[in-house]
N, C-alpha and C positions, 0 to 999 in steps of 0.2 A: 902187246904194244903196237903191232900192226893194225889189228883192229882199231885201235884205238885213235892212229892216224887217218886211218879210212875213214871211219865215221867223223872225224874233226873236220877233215877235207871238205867229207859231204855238206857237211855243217852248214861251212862257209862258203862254199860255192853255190847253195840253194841262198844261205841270207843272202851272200854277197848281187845275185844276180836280179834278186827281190830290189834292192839298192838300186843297180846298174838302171834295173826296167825304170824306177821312179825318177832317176837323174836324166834317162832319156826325155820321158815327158817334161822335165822341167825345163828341158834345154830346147826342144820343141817350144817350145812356151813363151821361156827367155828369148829367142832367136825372133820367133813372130813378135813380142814385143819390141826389141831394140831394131827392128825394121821400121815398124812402125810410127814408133817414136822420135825416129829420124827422118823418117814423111811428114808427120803433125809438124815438129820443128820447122819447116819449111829448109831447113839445114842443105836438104838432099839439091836445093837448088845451086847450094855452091861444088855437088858432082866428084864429092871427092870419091875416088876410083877405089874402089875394091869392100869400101865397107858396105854396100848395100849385101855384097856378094858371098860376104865372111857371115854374117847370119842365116843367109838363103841356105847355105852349104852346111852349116853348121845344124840347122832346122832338119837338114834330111839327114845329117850321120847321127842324132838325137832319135828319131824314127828307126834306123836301122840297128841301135842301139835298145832301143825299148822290144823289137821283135826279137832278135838273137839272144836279149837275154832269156823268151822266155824258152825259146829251143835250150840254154844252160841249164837254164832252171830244171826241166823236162830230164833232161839228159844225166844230171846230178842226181836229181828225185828216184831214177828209174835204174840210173847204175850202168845208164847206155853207152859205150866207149865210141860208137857212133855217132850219137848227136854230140858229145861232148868233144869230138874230135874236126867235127864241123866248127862245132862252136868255138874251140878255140883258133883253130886258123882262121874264122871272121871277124874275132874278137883282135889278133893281131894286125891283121888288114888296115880296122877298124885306127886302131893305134896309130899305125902309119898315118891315114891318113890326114886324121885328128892333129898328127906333129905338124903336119903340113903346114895346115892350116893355122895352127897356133902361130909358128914362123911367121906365114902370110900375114898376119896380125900384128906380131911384132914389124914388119914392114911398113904396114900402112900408119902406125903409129906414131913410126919415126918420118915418114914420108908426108903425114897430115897437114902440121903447120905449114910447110912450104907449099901443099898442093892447095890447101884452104884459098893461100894468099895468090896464087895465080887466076885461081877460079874467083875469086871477089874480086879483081881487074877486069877481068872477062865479065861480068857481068855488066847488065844495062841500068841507065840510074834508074829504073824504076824498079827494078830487082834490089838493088843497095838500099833503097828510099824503105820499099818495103820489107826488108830483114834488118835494116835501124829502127823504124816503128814499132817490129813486131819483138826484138831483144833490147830494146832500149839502149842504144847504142849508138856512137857516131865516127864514122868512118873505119878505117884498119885497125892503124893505132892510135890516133882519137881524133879532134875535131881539125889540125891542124890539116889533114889530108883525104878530110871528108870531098868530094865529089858532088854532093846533093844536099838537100836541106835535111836537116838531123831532128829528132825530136828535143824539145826547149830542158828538156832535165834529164837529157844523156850524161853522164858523168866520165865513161869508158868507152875504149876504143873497139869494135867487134871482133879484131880478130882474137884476142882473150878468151872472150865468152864463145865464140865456136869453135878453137881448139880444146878448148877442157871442156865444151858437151860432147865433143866429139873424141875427144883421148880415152877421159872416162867411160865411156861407153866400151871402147877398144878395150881397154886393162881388165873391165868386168867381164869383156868375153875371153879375155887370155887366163883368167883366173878360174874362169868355169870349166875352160877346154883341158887345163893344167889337171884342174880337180879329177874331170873324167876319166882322162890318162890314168892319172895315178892308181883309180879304183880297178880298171879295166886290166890296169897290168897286172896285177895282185891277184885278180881272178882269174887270168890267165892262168899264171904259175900254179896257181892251186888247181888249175883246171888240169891241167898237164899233169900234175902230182896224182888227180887224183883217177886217170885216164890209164894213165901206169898201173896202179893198184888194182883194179878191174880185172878180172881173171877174164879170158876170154870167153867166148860162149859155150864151145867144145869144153873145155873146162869144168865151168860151173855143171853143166850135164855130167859130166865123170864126177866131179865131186859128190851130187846129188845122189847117183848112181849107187856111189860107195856106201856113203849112207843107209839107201835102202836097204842093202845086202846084209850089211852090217845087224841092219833093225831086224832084219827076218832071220838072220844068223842065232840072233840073240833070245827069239822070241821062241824058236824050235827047242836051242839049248834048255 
């Protein structure tokens, strides 16, 4: 029955970190996209704080995410109480920091509309002129308080349309960051589980040991 734990552990700490490595690079991926895509928008003109920073940050713990797992992977594969004792205190770390961030995220999503609408005051009408042109859009909340000449079939006011490109964006990173957590802590626990189970090194040589003797006991008999 023990065995039988061992090897279920291994199982899932080798698929599990297989998983981990792929959801790194996706999060590498997603993070450089939703940077991105917030520069093309021209969005990033209205400066709202912290979301350039929430993918940046997110893009490198995706990377160190995709390395450590394959130190797991390595460590479960080979039965090494070392690297998987690394791995999982980076994997924890990892956790932490990931909550962090997540939090931070939920921050700036509640922070957004109000910071949107600050930074589109602050802006110059040719700034406004040009993010009405380019969203098709007229003023904050619509043409009543437009400031500049508005495109002839704005129908909406901007600030709508750049809080929900801009929330959305937020909730799909809290939902990726949530996801990773979840996997990351699962492999933990199994990581620890299966860290424990591991006979020391001293050990397995005695065990070995016994074996032989055993065999050569047998072989004279």
């Amino acid at each position: 029955m023990c065995g039988l734990g061992y090897s279920f552990n291994k199982s899932l700490i080798v698929t599990g970190n297989f998983v981990l490595f792929l959801f790194g690079l996706f999060v590498v991926g997603f993070s450089i996209y939703s940077a991105l895509r917030f520069q093309d928008n021209s969005i990033e003109t209205l400066n709202v704080h912290g979301y350039l920073v929430l993918p940046i940050l997110e893009s490198f713990f995706g990377l160190l995410i995709a390395l450590i797992s394959i130190v797991g992977f390595c460590g479960a594969a080979h039965a090494n109480r070392i690297l998987l004792s690394i791995y999982v205190t980076v994997i924890i770390i990892l956790i932490i920091g990931q909550s962090g961030l997540t939090v931070a995220g939920f921050i700036v999503k509640k922070n957004a509309p109000e910071i949107l609408k600050d930074n589109w005051v602050d802006l110059t009408l040719k700034e406004q002129s040009q993010l009405q042109y380019q969203f098709n859009c007229c003023g904050w909340e619509n043409q009543t308080d437009a400031t500049t000449t508005c495109p002839s079939n704005s129908t909406s006011g901007c600030g709508s349309t750049f809080i929900d490109e801009v929330v959305d964006q937020i909730v799909l990173f809290i939902g990726v960051s949530c996801g990773i957590i979840l996997v990351q802590l699962l492999v933990a626990i199994f990581g620890c589980s299966l860290c424990q189970k591991i006979p020391p090194k001293n050990e397995k040589e005695r065990t070995k040991l016994i074996k032989e003797v055993r065999h050569i006991n047998k072989t004279y008999v």
